[in-house]
C-alpha positions in Angstrom: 170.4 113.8 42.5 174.0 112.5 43.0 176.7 112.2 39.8 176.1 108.2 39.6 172.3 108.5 39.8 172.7 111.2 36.5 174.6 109.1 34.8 172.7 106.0 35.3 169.5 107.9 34.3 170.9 109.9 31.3 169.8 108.9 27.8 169.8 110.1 24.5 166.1 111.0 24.9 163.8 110.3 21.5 160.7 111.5 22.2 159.8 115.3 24.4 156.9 116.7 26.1 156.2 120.2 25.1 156.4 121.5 28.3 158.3 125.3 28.2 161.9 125.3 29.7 162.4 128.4 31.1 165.5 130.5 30.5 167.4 130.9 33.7 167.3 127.2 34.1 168.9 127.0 30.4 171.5 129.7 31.4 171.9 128.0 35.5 172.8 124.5 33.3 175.1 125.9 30.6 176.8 128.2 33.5 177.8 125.8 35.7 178.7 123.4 32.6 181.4 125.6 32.0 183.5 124.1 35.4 184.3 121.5 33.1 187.8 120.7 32.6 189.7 122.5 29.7 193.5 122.1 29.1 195.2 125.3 29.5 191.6 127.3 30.7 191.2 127.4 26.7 187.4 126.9 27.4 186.5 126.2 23.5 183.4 125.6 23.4 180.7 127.9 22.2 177.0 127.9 22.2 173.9 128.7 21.0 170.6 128.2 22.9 167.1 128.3 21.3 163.2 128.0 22.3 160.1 129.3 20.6 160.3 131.4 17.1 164.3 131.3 16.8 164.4 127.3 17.3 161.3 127.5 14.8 163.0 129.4 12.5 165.6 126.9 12.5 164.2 123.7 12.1 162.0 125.4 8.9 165.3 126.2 7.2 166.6 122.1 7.2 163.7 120.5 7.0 163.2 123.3 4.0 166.3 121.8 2.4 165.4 118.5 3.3 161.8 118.7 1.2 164.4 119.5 -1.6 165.6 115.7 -1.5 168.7 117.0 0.1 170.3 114.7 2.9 172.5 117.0 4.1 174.4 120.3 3.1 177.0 117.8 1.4 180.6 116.8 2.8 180.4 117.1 6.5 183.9 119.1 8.3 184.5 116.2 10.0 183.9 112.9 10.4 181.2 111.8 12.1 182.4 107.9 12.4 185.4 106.7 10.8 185.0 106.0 7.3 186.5 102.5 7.7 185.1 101.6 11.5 185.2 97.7 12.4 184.3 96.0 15.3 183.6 96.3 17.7 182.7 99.8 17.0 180.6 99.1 14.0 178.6 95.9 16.2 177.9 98.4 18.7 176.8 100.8 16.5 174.4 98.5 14.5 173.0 96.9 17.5 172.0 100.4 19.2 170.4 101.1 15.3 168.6 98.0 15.6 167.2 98.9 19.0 165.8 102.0 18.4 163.8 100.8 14.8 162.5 98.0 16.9 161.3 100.5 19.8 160.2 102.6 16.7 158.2 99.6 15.0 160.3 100.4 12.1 161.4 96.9 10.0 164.7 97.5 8.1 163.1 97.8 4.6 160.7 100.2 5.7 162.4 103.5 3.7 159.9 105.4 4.3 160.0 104.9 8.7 163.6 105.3 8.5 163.3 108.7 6.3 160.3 110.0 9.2 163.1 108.9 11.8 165.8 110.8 10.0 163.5 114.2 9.7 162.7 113.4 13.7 166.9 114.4 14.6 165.9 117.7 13.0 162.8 118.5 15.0 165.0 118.0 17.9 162.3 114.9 19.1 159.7 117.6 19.9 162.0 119.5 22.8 161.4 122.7 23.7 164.7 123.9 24.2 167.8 123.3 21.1 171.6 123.8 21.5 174.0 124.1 18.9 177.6 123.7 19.7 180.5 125.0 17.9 184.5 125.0 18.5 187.2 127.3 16.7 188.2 125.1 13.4 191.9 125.9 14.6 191.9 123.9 17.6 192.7 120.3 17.9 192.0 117.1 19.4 192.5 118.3 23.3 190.5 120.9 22.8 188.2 118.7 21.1 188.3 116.6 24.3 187.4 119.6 26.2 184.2 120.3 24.2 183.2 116.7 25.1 183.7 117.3 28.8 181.1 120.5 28.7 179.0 118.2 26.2 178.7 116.0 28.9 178.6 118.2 31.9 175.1 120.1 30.2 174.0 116.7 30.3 174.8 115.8 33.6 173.3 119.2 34.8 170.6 118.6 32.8 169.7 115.8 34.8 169.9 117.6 38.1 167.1 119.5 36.6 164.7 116.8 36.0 165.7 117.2 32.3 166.2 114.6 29.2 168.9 115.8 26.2 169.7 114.4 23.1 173.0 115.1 21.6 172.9 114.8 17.9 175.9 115.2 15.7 173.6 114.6 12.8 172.6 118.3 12.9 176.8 118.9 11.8 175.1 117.5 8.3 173.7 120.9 8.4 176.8 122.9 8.6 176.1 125.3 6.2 172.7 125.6 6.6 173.1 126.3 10.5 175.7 128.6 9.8 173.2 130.9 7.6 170.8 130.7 10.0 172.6 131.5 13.2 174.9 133.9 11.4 178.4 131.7 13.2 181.4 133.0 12.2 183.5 131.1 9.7 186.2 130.2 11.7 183.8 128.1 14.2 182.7 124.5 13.3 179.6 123.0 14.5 180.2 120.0 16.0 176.5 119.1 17.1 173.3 119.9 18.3 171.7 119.3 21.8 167.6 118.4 22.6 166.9 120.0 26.3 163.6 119.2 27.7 161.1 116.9 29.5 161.0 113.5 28.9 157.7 111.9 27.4 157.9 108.7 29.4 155.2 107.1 27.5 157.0 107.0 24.5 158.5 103.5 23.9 161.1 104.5 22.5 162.8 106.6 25.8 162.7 102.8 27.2 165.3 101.5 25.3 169.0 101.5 26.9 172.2 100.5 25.4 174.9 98.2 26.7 178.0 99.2 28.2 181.4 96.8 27.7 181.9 95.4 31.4 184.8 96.7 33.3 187.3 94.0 31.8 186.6 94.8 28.9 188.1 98.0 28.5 190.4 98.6 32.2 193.5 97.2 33.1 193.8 97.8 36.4 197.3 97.0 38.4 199.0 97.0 41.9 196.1 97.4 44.1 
């Protein structure tokens, strides 16, 4: 599979087969992710990788604090979207929303859908396979960037594979309760959290795919 066929075919994948991922693949993917560019060879991301009883583990702990009536472990470290975000951004947004309830079956008023969809992020859409990212809270936007890059370089790889992924900064709701569980040292942030696995292509809701702006919209391109 080249580069353009893995991006074509990526997705943010809703709904995973059981089937095991095995570790070496998990360790060949994140490896080779790490040849992704980082100003000044800072290399800032960190991760953690889980499967069976530790991923378990987990999962029990939020959705534990989620039966509480708890949405999330309170003020996130960062922002997730802006807190004013206008259009386009927030069109986009809303239209990708509505796509995925519609896959879903879910109609807009239906509360309790949307709360089954919620708790869904959390069991990482049934993969077998979760990764939690985290950067240094020191660092800054570059390095930020840089996280991005091996973000999207696991996913790429992932591809290469025959794999699916779901990256999901939902799961930085969970800050604290992540940080309990996977003992992460204070001065790290999590930024997100990462579905690895197979795809279930039956599910409807893997056939939905988001626009992209054409080129015009977004390049100026001169002196060619």
């Amino acid at each position: 599979m080249d580069v353009a066929e893995a991006l074509a075919t990526r997705i943010t994948c809703r709904a995973f087969c059981d089937t095991p991922v095995q570790r070496a693949t998990v360790e060949a993917i994140l490896t080779a992710a790490s040849r992704a560019p980082s100003g000044g060879n800072l290399q800032p991301w960190r991760v953690w990788a889980l499967a069976g009883p530790e991923l378990a583990a987990l999962q029990h702990a939020i959705k534990g604090r989620i039966a509480t009536g708890a949405l999330s472990d309170g003020q996130t470290e960062y922002n997730i979207y802006p807190p004013d975000m206008g259009p386009p951004f927030s069109d986009r947004k809303f239209a990708a929303g509505a796509a995925m309830y519609a896959a879903l079956g879910v109609a807009h008023a239906d509360l309790a859908g949307q709360m089954e969809q919620y708790v869904a992020n959390f069991e990482l859409f049934g993969a077998p396979v979760g990764l939690v990212f985290a950067i240094d809270r020191s660092l800054q936007q570059g390095q930020w960037a840089d996280l991005g890059m091996y973000l999207q370089s696991v996913m790429l790889l992932a591809r290469e594979h025959g794999l699916h992924t779901a990256a999901m900064e939902s799961w930085a709701l969970w800050h604290a309760t992540i940080r309990q569980a996977l003992a992460v040292p204070d001065e790290l942030m999590i930024f997100c959290a990462m579905a690895l696995g197979h795809m279930d292509e039956a599910a409807p809701i893997n056939r939905v795919r988001t626009e992209r702006a054409p080129l015009a919209e977004f390049a100026v391109l001169r002196g060619f």
